[in-house]
C-alpha positions as CSV (number, residue, x, y, z in Angstrom):
1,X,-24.0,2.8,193.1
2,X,-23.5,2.4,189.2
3,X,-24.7,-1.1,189.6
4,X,-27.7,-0.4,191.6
5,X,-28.6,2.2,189.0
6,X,-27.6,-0.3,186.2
7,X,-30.3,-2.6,187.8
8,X,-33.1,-0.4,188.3
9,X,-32.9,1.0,184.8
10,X,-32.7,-2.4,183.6
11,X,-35.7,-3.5,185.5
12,X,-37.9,-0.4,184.5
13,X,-36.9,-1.2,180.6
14,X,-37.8,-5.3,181.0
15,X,-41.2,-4.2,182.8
16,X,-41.8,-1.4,179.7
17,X,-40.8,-4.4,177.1
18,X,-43.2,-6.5,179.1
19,X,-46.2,-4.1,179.0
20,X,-45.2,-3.2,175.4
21,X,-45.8,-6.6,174.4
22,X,-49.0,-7.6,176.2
23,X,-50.4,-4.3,175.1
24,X,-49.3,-4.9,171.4
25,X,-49.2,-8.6,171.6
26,X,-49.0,-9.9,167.4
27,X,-51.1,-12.5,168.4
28,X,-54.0,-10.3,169.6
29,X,-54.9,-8.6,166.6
30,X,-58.4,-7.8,165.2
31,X,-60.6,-9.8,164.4
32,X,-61.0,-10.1,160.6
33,X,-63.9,-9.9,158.2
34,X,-67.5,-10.9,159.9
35,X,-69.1,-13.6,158.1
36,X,-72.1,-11.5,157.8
37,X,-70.2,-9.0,156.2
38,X,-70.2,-10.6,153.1
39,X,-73.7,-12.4,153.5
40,X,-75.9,-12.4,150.4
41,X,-78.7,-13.2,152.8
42,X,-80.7,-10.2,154.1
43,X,-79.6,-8.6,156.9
44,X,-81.6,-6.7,159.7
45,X,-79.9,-3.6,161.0
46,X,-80.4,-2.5,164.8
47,X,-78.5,0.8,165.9
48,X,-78.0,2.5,169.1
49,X,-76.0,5.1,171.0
50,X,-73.6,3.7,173.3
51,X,-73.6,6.6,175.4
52,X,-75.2,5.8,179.4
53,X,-76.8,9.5,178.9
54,X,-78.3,8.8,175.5
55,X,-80.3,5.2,176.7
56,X,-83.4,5.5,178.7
57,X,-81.6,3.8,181.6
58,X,-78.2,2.3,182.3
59,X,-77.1,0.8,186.0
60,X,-74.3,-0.8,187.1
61,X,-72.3,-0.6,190.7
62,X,-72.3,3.1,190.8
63,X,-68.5,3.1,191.1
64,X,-67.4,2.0,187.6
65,X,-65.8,5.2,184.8
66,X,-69.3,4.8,183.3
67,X,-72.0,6.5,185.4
68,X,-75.6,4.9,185.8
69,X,-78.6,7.3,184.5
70,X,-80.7,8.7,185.0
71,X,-79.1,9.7,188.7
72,X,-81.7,7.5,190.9
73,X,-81.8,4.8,189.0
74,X,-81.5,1.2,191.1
75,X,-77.6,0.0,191.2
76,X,-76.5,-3.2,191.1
77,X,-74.2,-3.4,194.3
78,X,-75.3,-6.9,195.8
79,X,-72.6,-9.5,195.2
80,X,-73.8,-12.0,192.6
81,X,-74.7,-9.0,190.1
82,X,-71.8,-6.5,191.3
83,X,-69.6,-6.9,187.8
84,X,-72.5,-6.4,185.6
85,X,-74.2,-3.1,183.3
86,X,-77.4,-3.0,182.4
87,X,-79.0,-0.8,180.0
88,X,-82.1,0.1,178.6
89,X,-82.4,1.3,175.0
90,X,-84.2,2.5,171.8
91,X,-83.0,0.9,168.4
92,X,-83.1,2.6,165.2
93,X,-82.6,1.2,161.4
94,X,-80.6,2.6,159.0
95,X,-82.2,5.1,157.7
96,X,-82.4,6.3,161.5
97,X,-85.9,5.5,162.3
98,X,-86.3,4.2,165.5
99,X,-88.1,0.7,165.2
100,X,-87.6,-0.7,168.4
101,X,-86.7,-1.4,171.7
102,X,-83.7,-3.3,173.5
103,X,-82.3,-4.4,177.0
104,X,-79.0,-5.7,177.2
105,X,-76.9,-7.4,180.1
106,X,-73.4,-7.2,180.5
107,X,-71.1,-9.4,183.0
108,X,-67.3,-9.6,182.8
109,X,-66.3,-13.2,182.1
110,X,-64.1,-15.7,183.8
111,X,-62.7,-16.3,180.6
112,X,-60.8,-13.0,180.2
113,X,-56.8,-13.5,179.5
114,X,-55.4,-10.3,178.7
115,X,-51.8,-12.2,177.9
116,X,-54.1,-13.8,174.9
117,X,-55.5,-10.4,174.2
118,X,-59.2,-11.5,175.5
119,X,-61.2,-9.2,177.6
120,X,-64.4,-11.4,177.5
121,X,-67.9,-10.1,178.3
122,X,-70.7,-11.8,178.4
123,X,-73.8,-10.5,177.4
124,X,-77.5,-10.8,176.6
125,X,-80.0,-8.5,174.2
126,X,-84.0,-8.7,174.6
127,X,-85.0,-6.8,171.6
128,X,-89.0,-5.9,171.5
129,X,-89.9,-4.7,167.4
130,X,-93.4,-3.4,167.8
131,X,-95.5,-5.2,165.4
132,X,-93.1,-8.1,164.4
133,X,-91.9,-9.3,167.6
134,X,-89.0,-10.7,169.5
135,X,-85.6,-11.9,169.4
136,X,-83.1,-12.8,172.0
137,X,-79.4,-12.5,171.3
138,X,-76.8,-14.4,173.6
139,X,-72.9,-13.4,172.7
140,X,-69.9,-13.5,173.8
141,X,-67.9,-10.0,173.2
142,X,-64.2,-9.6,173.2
143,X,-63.8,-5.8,174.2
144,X,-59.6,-6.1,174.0
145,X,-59.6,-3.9,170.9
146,X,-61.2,-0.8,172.1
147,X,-59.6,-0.9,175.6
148,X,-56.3,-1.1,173.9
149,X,-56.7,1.4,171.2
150,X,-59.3,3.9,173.0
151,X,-59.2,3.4,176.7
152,X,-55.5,2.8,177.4
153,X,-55.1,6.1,175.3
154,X,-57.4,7.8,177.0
155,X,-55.6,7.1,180.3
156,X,-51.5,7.8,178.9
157,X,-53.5,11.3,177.8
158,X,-52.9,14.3,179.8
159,X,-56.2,15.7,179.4
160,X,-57.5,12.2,180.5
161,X,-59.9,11.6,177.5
162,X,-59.2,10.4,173.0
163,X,-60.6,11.4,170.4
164,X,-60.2,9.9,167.1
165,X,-62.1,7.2,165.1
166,X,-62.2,3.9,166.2
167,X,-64.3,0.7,165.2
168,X,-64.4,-2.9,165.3
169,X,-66.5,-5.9,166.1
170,X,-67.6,-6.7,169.5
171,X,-69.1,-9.9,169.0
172,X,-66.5,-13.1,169.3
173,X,-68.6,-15.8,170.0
174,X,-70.4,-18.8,171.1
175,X,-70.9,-19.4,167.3
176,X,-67.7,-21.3,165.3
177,X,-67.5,-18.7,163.2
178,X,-67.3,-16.0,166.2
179,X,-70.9,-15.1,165.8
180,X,-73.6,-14.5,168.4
181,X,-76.9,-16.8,168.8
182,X,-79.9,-15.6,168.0
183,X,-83.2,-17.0,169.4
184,X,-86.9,-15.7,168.2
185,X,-89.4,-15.3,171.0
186,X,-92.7,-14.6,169.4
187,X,-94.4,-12.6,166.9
188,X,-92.8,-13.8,163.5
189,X,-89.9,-14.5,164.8
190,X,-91.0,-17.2,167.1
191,X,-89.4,-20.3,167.4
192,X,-86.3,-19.1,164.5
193,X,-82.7,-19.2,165.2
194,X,-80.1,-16.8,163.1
195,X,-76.9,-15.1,164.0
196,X,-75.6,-11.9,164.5
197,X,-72.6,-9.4,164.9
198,X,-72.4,-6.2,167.3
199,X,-70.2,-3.8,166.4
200,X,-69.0,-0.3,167.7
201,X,-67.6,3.0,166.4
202,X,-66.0,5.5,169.0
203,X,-65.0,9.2,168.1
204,X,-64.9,10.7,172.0
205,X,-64.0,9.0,175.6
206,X,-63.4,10.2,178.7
207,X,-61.6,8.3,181.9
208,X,-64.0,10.6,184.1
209,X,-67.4,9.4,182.0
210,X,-66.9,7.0,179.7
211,X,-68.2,7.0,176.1
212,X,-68.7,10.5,175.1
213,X,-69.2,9.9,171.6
214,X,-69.7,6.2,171.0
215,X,-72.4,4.1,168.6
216,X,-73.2,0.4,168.4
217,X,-74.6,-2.0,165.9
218,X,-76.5,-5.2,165.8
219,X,-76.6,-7.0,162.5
220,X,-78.6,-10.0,162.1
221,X,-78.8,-12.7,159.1
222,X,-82.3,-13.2,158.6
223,X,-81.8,-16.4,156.0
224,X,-83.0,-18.8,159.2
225,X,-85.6,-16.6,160.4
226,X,-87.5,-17.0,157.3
227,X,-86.4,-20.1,156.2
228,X,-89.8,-21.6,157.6
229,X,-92.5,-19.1,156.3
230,X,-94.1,-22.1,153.8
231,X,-93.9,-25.1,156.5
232,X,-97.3,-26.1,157.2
């Protein structure tokens, strides 16, 4: 009997180490310092609440921690659109003001390997700025970070839910330097390309809703957006 117990304890601890590891993996850390962080180029701010409740719409299947809203809005249950959130928004600069309007698409990504720390999303913003114009924003966003340090917490919690402060940078990609792509539609934005970082802050989650008290943050380099103005 010693032996068998030997070998179950033994297992339990190697499967412990094992999730230890992968959780905490060294070689997943954060990402460092965004580029745009220390631009000297000017920078357009977009922020928004991360909250499904807060947006003016937010669908998904219907049976993911974050419920769509409002209550009747359309889900997306058919098969080729099942793993993806959409949500409508409105954006607001820095000083609060809200200044526009945005619609982002979010799909989970084949490219997720959580032994390399990536939990890959891909995901798509159609920003409308009355009186200016339009930008599109393609990105690829790494969300290993906050399900590691918020989510997982929020699950090993007895009252199912963390609070704390929390923030990091969402964006990881297509650009070299782990920057999204940004594409102008129209207005003066039209036909410029420029990059951009979104990033989130969390204070509140909940494994029964989802963010409770969670903001986001799109910054763009406007250097290549106005590169142009003098080109006849």
């Amino acid at each position: 009997m010693k032996y068998v117990l030997a070998l179950i304890v033994g297992v339990l601890v190697g499967v412990l180490a094992a999730f230890a590891l992968l959780v905490y993996n060294p070689l997943a850390g954060n990402r460092g310092l965004t580029p745009l962080a220390v631009s000297d180029q000017s920078l357009m701010q977009f922020n928004y609440s991360g909250v499904a409740a807060a947006s003016i719409a937010y669908t998904n299947d219907g049976e993911s921690t974050t419920k769509p809203h409002p209550a009747k809005v359309l889900q997306l249950w058919e098969a080729p659109v099942r793993r993806t959130d959409a949500m409508m928004t409105v954006l607001s600069d820095a000083r609060g003001r809200i200044v526009g309007l945005g619609i982002k698409y979010m799909s989970d990504s084949e490219k997720t390997n959580i032994v390399n720390g990536d939990a890959i999303v891909d995901s798509v913003w159609h920003i409308v700025v009355p009186g200016r114009g339009t930008l599109f924003v393609e990105q690829t966003e790494n969300h290993w970070g906050f399900l590691r340090d918020v989510v997982l917490p929020a699950h090993l919690s007895a009252a199912d839910s963390w609070k704390g402060n929390w923030s990091g940078d969402m964006t990881a990609g297509p650009g070299a330097l782990g920057t999204a792509r940004v594409i102008g539609g129209s207005g003066e934005f039209a036909q410029r390309t420029a990059e951009a970082v979104e990033s989130r802050t969390a204070k509140a989650y909940s494994t029964r809703q989802g963010a409770i008290s969670v903001e986001g943050r799109i910054m763009i380099e406007m250097q290549a957006l106005a590169a142009d103005n003098d080109a006849p």
